[in-house]
KOLVEX-470703 format. One record per residue (C-alpha): residue number from 1; residue in three letters; x, y, z. Coordinates in steps of 0.001 Angstrom, whole numbers. Each point is the difference from the previous one (the first is absolute). Example, Ala and Ser with C-alpha at 12.3 -4.5 7.8 and 13.67 -1.06 7.14 Angstrom:
% residues 2
(1; "ALA"; (12300; -4500; 7800))
(2; "SER"; (1370; 3440; -660))
END
This chain:
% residues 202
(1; "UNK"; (-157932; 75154; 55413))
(2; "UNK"; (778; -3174; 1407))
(3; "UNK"; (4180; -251; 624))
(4; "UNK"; (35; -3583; -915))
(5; "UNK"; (-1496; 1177; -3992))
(6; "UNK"; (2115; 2841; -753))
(7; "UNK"; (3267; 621; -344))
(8; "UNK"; (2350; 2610; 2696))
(9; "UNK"; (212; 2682; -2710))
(10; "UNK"; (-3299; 555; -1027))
(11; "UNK"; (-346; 1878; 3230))
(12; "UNK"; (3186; 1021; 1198))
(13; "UNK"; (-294; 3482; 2026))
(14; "UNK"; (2800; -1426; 2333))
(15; "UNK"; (2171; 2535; 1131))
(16; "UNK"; (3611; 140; -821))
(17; "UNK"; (2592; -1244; 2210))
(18; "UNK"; (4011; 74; -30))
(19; "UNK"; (2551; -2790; 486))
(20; "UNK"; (-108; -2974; -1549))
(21; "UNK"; (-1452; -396; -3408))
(22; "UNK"; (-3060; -2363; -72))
(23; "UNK"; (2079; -2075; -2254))
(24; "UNK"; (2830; -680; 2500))
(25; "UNK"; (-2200; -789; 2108))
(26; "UNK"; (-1421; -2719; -1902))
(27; "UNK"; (3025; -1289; -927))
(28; "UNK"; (316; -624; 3760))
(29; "UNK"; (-2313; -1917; 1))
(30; "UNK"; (568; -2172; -2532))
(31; "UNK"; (3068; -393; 1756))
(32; "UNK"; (-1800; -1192; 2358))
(33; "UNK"; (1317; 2358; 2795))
(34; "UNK"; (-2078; 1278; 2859))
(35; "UNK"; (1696; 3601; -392))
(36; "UNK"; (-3015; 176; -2649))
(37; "UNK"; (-2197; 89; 2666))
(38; "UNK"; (1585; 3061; 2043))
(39; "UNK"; (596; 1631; -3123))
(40; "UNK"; (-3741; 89; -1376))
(41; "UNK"; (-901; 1005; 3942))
(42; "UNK"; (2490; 2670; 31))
(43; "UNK"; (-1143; 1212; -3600))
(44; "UNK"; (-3699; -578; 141))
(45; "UNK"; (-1004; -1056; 3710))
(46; "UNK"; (-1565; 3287; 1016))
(47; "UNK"; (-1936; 80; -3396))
(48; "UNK"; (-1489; -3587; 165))
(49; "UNK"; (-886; 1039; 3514))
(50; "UNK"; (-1882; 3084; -1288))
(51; "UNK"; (-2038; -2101; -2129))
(52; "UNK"; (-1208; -3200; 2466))
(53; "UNK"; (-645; 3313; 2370))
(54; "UNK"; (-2154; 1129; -2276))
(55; "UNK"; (-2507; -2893; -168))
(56; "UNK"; (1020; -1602; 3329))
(57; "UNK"; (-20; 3170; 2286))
(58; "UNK"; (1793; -2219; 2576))
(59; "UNK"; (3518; 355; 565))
(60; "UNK"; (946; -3153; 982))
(61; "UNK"; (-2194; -1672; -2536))
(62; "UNK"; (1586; 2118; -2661))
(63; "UNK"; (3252; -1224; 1272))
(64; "UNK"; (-799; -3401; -45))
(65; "UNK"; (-1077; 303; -3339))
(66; "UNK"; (3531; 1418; -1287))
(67; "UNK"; (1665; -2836; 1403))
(68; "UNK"; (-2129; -2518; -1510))
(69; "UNK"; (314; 1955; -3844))
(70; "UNK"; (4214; 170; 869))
(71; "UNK"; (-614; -4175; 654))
(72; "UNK"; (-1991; 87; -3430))
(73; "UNK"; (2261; 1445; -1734))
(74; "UNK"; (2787; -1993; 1238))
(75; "UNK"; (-1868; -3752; -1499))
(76; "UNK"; (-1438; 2192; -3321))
(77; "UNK"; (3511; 1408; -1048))
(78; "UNK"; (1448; -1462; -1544))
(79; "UNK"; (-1586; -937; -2830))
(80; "UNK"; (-2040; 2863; 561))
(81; "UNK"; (2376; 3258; -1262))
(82; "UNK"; (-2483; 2793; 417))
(83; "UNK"; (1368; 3141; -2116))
(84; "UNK"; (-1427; 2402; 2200))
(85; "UNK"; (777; -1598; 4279))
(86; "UNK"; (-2016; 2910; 1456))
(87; "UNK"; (-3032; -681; -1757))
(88; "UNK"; (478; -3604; 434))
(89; "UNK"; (513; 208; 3536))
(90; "UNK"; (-2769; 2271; 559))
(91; "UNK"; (-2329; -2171; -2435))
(92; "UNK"; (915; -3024; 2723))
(93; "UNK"; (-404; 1751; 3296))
(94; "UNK"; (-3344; 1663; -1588))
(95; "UNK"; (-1493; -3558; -852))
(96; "UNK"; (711; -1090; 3561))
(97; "UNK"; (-1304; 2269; 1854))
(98; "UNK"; (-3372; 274; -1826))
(99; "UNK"; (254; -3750; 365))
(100; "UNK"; (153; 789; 3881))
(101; "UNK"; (-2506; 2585; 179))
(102; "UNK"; (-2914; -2300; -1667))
(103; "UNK"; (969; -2761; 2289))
(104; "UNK"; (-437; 2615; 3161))
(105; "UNK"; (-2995; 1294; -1713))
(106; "UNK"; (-1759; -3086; -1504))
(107; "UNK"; (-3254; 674; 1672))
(108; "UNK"; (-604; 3543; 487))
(109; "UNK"; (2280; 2089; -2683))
(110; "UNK"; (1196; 3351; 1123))
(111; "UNK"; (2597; 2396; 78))
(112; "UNK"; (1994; 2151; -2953))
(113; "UNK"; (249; -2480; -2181))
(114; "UNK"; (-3531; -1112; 319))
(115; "UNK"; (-891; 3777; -1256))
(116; "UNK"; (2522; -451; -2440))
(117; "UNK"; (-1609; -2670; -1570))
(118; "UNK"; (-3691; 1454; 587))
(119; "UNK"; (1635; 2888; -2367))
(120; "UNK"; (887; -2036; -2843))
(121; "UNK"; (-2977; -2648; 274))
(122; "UNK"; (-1967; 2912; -1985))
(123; "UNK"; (2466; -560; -3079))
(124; "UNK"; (36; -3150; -500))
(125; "UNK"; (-3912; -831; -1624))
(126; "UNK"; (-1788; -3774; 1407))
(127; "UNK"; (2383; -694; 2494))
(128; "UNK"; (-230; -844; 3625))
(129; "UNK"; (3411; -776; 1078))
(130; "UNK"; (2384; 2535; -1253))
(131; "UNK"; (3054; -2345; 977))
(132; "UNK"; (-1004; -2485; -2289))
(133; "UNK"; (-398; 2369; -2986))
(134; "UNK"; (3488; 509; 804))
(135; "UNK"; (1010; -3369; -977))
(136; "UNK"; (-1197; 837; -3633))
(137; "UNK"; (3064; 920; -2090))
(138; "UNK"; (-2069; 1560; -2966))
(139; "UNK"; (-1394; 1915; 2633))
(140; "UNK"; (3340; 899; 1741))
(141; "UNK"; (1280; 792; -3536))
(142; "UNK"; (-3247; 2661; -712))
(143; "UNK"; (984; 1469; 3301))
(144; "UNK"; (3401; 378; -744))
(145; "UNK"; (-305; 1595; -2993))
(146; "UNK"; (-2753; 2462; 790))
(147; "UNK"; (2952; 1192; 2874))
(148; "UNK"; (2376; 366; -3017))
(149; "UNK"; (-2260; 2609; -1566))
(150; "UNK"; (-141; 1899; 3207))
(151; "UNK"; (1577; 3355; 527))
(152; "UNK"; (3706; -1278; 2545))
(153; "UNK"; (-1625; 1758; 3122))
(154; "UNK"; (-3771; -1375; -290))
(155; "UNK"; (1690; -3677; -790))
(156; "UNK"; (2260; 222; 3278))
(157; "UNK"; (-2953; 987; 2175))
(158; "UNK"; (-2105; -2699; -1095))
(159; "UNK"; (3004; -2267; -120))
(160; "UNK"; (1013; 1014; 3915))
(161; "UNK"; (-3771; -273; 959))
(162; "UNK"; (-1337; -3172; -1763))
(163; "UNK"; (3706; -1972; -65))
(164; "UNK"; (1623; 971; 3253))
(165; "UNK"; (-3188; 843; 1780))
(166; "UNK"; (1467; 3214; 1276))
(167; "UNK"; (-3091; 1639; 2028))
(168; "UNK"; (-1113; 3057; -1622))
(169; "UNK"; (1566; 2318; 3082))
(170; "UNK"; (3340; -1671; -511))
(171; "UNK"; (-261; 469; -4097))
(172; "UNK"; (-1462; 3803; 621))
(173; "UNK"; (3318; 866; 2038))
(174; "UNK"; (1890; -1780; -2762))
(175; "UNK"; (-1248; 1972; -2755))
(176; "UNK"; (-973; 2955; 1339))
(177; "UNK"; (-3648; 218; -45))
(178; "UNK"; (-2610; 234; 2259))
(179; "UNK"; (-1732; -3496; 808))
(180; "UNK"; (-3722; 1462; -1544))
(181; "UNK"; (1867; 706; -3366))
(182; "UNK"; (1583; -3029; 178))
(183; "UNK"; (-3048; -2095; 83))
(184; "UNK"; (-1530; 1797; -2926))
(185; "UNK"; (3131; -521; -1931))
(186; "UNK"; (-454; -3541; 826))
(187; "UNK"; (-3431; 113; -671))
(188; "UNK"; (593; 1054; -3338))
(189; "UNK"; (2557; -2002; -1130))
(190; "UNK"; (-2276; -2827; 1050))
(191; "UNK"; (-2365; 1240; -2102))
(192; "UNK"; (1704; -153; -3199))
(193; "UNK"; (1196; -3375; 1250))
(194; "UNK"; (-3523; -1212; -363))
(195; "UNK"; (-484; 1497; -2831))
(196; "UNK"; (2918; -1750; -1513))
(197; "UNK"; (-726; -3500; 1309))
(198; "UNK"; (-3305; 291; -1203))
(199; "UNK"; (662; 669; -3443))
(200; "UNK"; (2460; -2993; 214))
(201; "UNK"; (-2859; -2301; 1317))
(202; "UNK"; (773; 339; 3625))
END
């Protein structure tokens, strides 16, 4: 599920936030004015946070990696006018801070996210590198549409798990289940993922 393949609303769980509408905001800045910038922090700063937290577990590197997604966006829009700016921004910050994490972890992989991908290596038939599958848009497109067939709550767990890399204590608290039902729930969605792929060719 590679960011850089997909587009913001094909897994947009972002929360909702008040004040200015994601379209004023873009129309800042294709004004060019830097108030764009304080307005998607003040909107969706603590969510983007959330999210390189999640994969980074470093505060400071998480931070580090908001500012650099705020500079992103600021070169890519315009003539990028993403629809949906949470997703977008979180899609950015996300591809970062994995970016960052294999960098720190090039020789010995470890860590949430390395047990996040461990999880869904097992769906995903002939394949070594589970980033690289990513990069396959048929396969992205498979994905995404098995998630559409899913039941809301068993799309947004799997969504907040294998998207945002939420750990499964975090997600547990979040939807109110117990971490051991959690992974079977997981477990069994993952299943039927394979299932799925596999019929497809994957």
């Amino acid at each position: 599920m590679n960011a850089n393949h997909s587009n913001s609303e094909d897994f947009d769980d972002a929360p909702s936030f008040y004040g200015h509408t994601d379209s004023e905001i873009i129309a800042l800045f294709f004004k060019r004015s830097e108030n764009a910038l304080s307005a998607v922090s003040l909107k969706y700063g603590k969510y983007i946070s959330a999210v390189a937290m999640n994969v980074l577990g470093n505060y400071q590197e998480a931070e580090e990696c908001v500012n650099d997604a705020l500079l992103q966006a600021w070169e890519n829009i315009p003539p990028a006018s993403p629809k949906n700016l949470g997703g977008y921004m979180a899609k950015l910050v996300k591809n970062i801070s994995l970016n960052r994490y294999r960098q720190a972890h090039a020789e010995k992989r470890g860590g949430e996210v390395s047990n996040i991908y461990s999880e869904l290596d097992e769906s995903i038939s002939g394949s070594d590198n589970i980033e690289r599958n990513y990069e396959n848009k048929e396969l992205l497109a498979a994905v995404n549409t098995f998630l559409g067939k899913l039941p809301a709550n068993k799309r947004n767990i799997f969504v907040l798990r294998y998207w945002y890399c939420m750990s499964l204590s975090d997600l547990a608290a979040r939807v109110g289940m117990t971490e051991n039902r959690l992974a079977v729930e997981l477990f069994r969605i993952r299943q039927k993922l394979i299932k799925y792929l596999r019929k497809r060719g994957y």
